[in-house]
PLY file of the C-alpha trace (Angstrom):
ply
format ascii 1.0
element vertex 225
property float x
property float y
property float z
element edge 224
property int vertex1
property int vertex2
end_header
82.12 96.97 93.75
84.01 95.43 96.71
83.08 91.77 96.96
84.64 88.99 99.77
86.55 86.23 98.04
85.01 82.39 98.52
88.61 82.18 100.95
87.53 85.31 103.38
83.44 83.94 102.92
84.65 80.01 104.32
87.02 81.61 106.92
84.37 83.76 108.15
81.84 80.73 108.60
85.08 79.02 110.12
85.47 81.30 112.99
81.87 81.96 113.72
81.65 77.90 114.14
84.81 78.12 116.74
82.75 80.43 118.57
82.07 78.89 122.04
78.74 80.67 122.59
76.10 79.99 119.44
78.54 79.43 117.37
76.97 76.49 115.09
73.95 78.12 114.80
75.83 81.30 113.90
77.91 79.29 110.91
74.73 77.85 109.61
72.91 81.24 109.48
75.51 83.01 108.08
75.95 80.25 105.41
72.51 80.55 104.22
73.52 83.88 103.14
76.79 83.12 101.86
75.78 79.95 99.93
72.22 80.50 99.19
72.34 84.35 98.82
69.08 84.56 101.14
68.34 88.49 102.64
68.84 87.85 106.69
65.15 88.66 107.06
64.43 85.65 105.05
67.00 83.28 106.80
65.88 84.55 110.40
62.25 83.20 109.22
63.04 80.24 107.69
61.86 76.97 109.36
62.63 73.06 108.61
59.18 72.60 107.08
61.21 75.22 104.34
64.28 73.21 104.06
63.66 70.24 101.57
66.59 68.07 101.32
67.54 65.09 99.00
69.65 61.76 99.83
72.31 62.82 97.42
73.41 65.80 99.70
71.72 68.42 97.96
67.81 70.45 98.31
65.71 73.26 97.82
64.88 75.98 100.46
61.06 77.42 99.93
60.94 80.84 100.45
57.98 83.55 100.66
58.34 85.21 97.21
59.44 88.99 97.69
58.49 91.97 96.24
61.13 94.81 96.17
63.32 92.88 98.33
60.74 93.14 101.25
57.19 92.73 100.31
55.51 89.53 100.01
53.38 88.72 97.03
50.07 87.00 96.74
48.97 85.40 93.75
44.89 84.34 94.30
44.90 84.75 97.73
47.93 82.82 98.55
51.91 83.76 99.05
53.97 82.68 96.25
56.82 80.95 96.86
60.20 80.67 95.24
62.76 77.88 94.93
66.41 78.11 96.33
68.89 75.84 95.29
71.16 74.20 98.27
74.46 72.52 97.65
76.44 70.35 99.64
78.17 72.22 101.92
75.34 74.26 102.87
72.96 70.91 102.99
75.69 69.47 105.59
75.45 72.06 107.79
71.36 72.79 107.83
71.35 68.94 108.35
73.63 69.18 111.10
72.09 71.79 112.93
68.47 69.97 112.76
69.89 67.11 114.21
72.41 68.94 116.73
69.09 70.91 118.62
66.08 68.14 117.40
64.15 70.20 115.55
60.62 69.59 114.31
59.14 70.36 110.82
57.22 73.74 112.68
60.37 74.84 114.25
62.84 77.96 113.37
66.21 76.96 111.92
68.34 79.71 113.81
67.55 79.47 117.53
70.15 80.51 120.23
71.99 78.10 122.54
69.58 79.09 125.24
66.33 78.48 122.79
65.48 82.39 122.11
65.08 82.99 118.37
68.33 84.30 116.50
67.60 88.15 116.14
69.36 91.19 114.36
71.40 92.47 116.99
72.76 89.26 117.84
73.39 88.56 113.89
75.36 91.91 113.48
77.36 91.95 116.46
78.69 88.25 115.30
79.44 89.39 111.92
81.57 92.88 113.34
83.26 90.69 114.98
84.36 88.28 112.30
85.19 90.98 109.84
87.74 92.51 112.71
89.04 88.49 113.35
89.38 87.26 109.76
90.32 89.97 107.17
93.64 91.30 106.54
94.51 94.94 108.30
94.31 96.18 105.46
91.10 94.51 104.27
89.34 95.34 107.68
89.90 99.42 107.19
88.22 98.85 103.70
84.91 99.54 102.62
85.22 95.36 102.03
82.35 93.37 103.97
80.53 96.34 106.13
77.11 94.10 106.42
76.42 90.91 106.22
74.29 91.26 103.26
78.46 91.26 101.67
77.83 87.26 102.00
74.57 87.56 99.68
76.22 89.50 97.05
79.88 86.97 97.00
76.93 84.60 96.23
75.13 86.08 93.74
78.47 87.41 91.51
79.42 83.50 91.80
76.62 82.08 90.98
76.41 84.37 87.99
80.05 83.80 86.99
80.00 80.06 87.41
77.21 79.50 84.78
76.69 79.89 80.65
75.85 83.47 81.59
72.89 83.52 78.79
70.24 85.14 79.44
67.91 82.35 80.61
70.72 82.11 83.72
70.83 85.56 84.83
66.96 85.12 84.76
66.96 82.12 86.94
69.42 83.43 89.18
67.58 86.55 89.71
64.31 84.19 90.55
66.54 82.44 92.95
67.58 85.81 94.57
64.32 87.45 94.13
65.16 90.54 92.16
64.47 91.67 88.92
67.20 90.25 85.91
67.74 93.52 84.50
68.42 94.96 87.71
71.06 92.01 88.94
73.01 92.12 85.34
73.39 96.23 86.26
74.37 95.70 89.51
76.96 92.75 89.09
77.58 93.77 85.28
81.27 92.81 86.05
80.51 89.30 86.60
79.39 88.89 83.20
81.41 88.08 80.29
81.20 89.94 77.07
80.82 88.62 73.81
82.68 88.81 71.06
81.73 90.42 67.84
82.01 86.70 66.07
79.63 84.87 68.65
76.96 87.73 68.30
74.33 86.27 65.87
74.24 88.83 63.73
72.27 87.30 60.80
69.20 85.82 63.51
68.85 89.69 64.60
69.24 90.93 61.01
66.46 88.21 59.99
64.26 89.65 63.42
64.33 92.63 61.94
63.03 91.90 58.04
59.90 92.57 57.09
57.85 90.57 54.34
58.90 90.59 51.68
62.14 93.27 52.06
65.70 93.28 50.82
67.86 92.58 53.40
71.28 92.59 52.23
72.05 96.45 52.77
70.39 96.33 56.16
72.98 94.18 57.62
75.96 96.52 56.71
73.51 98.97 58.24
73.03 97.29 61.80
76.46 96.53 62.16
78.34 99.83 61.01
0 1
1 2
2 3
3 4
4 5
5 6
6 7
7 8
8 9
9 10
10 11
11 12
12 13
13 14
14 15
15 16
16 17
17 18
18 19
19 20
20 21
21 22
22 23
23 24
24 25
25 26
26 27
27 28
28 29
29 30
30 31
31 32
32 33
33 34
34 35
35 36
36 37
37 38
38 39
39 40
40 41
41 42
42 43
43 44
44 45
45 46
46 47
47 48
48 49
49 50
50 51
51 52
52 53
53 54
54 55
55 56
56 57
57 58
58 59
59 60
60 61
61 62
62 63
63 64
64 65
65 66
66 67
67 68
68 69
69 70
70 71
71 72
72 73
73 74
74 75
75 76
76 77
77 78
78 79
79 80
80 81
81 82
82 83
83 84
84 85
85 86
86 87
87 88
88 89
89 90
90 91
91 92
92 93
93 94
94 95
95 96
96 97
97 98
98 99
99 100
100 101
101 102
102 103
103 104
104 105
105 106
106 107
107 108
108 109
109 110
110 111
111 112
112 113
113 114
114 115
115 116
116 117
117 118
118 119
119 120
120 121
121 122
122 123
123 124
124 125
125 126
126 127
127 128
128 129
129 130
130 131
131 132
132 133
133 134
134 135
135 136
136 137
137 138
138 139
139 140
140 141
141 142
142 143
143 144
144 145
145 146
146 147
147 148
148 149
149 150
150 151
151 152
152 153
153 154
154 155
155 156
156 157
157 158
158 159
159 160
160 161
161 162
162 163
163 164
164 165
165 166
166 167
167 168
168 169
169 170
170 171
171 172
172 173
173 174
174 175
175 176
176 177
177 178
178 179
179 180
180 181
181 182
182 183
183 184
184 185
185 186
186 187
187 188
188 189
189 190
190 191
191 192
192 193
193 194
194 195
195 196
196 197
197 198
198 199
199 200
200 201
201 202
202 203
203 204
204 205
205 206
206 207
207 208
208 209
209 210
210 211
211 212
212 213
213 214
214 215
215 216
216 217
217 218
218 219
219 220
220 221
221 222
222 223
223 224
């Protein structure tokens, strides 16, 4: 699996910012992908009344729970929704952009210089143009970065490497990223460390596995031969 490095993810939010024509609101929409690993449909929907930030730099986005990547949920008659973590960098630039174009609470995040909404087209003809600015030659004939869903998946590997990597943390990530655990451990399986024989606990599954009143001394050499 061909992921983009955190370098060629920054450089690409870099140059769309330098961009004299919607580039700000092109950084910060592209850095909700890269640094909250939301799906573009999600980000292009997103208003302020979603973005809930704190006074030490860092928030939550609420976001429509999604079935299957695309299908929203109800739960009693209402949408479920799902908690996003946002650091600091990407905190910076949401706040940035709310106060660069005034935005009220009802208001979309990602709105054009000239007040239309951001839309798909205008999304993926940014982001062919970064990948042909900021890769390497080499990088740019590779099958490295060919959507910008590429951001959402440097995010997810990262934010799967950079924890304990037990299972409770590929389960919250994949609540975070809306997709099922065992499906995100398959899919970014390289991301994840394997253990070694001696931190396997061995004598907890051996004891699962007892019934009342059994023998289990053979059983052991069993399980682990």
């Amino acid at each position: 699996m061909f992921l983009l490095t955190d370098r060629q993810c920054f450089s690409i939010l870099a140059w769309a910012a330098a961009q004299p024509q919607n580039g700000l609101v092109s950084r910060a929409f592209l850095a909700s992908i890269a640094l909250a690993a939301l799906q573009p449909e999600e980000a292009l929907t997103l208003r302020v009344r979603d973005v809930e930030l704190d006074d030490d730099g860092r928030g939550v986005l609420l976001i429509p729970s999604q079935g299957r990547e695309l299908r929203a949920e109800e739960v009693d008659g209402a949408a479920t929704v799902r908690m996003v973590p946002v650091g600091r960098d990407l905190a910076a630039i949401l706040k940035e952009e709310f106060a660069r174009r005034g935005l009220a609470p009802e208001d979309l995040v990602f709105v054009l210089d000239d007040g239309r909404p951001l839309t798909a087209p205008v999304y993926r003809n940014v982001w062919q143009r970064a990948r042909a600015a900021v890769p390497e030659p080499h990088e740019a004939d590779s099958p490295l970065g060919r959507t910008v869903s590429a951001l959402r998946d440097a995010c997810r590997a990262a934010w799967l490497r950079n924890g304990d990597q037990a299972a409770a943390h590929v389960v919250a990530v994949a609540e975070c990223v809306s997709v099922s655990a065992p499906r995100l451990a398959e899919r970014f399986a390289h991301c994840l460390r394997k253990p070694a024989p001696a931190e396997i606990p061995w004598h907890l599954m051996e004891a699962a596995m007892d019934l009342p009143g059994s023998p289990s001394g053979p059983r052991g050499a069993v399980l682990r031969s």
